[in-house]
C-alpha positions as CSV (number, residue, x, y, z in Angstrom):
1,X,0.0,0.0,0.0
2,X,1.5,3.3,-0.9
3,X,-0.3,6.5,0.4
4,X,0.4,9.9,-1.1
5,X,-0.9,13.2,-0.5
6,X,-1.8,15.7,-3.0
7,X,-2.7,19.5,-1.6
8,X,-3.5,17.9,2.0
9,X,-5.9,15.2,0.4
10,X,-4.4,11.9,1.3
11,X,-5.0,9.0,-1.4
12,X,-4.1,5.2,-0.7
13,X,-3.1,3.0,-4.1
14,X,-1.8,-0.1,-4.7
15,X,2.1,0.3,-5.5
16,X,3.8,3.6,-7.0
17,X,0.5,6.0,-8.7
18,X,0.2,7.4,-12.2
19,X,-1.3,10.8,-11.3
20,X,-2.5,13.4,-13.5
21,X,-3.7,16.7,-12.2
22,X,-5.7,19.0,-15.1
23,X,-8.4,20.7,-15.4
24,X,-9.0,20.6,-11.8
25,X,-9.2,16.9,-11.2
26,X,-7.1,14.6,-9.9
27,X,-6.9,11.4,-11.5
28,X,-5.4,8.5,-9.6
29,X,-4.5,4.9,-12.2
30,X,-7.2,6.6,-14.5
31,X,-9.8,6.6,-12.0
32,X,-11.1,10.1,-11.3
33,X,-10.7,11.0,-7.6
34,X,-11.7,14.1,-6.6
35,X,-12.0,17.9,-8.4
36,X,-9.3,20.7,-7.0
37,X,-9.9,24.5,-6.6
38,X,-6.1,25.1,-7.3
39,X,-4.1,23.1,-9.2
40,X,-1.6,25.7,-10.6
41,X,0.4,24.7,-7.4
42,X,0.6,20.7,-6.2
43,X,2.5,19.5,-3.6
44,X,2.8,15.6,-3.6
45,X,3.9,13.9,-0.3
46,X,5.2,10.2,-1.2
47,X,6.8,8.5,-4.5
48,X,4.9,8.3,-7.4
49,X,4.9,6.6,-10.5
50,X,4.8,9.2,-13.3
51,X,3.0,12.4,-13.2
52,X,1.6,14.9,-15.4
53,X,0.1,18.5,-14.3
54,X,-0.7,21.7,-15.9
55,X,1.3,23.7,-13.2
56,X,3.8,23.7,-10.4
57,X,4.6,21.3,-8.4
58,X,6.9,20.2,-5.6
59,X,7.3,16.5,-5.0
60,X,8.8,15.6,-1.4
61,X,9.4,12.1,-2.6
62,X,10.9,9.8,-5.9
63,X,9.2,10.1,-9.0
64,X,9.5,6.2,-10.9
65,X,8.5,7.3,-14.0
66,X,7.9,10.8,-16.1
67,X,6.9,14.1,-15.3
68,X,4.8,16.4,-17.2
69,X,4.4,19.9,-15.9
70,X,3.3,22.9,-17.3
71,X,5.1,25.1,-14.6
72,X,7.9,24.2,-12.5
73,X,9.5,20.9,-11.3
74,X,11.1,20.4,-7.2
75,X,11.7,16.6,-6.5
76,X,14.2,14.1,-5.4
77,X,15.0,11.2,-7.8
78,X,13.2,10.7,-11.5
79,X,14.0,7.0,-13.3
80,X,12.3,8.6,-16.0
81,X,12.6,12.0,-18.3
82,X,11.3,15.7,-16.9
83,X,9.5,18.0,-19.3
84,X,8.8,21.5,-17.5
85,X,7.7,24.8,-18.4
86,X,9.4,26.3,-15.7
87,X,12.4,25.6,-13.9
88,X,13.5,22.1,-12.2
89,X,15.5,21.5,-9.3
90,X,15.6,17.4,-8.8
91,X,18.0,15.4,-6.5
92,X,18.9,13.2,-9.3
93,X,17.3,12.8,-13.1
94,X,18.5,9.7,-14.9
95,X,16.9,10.4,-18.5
96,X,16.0,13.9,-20.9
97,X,15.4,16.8,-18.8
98,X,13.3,19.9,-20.9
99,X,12.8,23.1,-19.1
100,X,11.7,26.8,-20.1
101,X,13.9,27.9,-17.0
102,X,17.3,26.7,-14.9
103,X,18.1,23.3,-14.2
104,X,19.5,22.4,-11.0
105,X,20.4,18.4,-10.0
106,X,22.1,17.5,-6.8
């Protein structure tokens, strides 16, 4: 069991989640789980499997797969690649890494 929190809402899921966070829901595995007011600033406690979001977001945890963001990226480790509009700070990135803004890793 893996439980994550997303903007204070706490969400239990079976191994690492896919989440995607637009248009004001939040979609867990592809299952929609609840509608957000603000979503143009996520803050994720726990590691994820990929994620994709239409703004910023800090991750205080490790990111397994992707990242998708429309604004900017804070995280420790991504197996995967990081497309952001804004900046990225990571821990560690081990594939592509595409930002509008500064890159920082370590």
């Amino acid at each position: 069991m893996n439980r994550i929190q997303v903007n204070g809402l706490t969400i239990e899921t079976d191994g690492l989640a896919n989440i995607s966070i637009t248009d004001g829901n939040i979609i867990v595995n592809g299952k929609l789980i609840k509608g957000i007011k603000n979503c143009s600033n996520v803050t994720i406690k726990g590691n994820i499997g990929t994620l994709k979001v239409t703004g910023n977001v800090e991750i205080e945890g490790n990111v397994d797969g992707d990242i998708d963001a429309g604004g900017s990226v804070s995280c420790g480790d991504v197996s995967g690649s990081i497309d952001a509009g804004g900046s990225v700070h990571a821990k560690n990135a081990k594939q592509n890494i595409d930002a509008g803004g500064s890159v920082h890793i370590g």
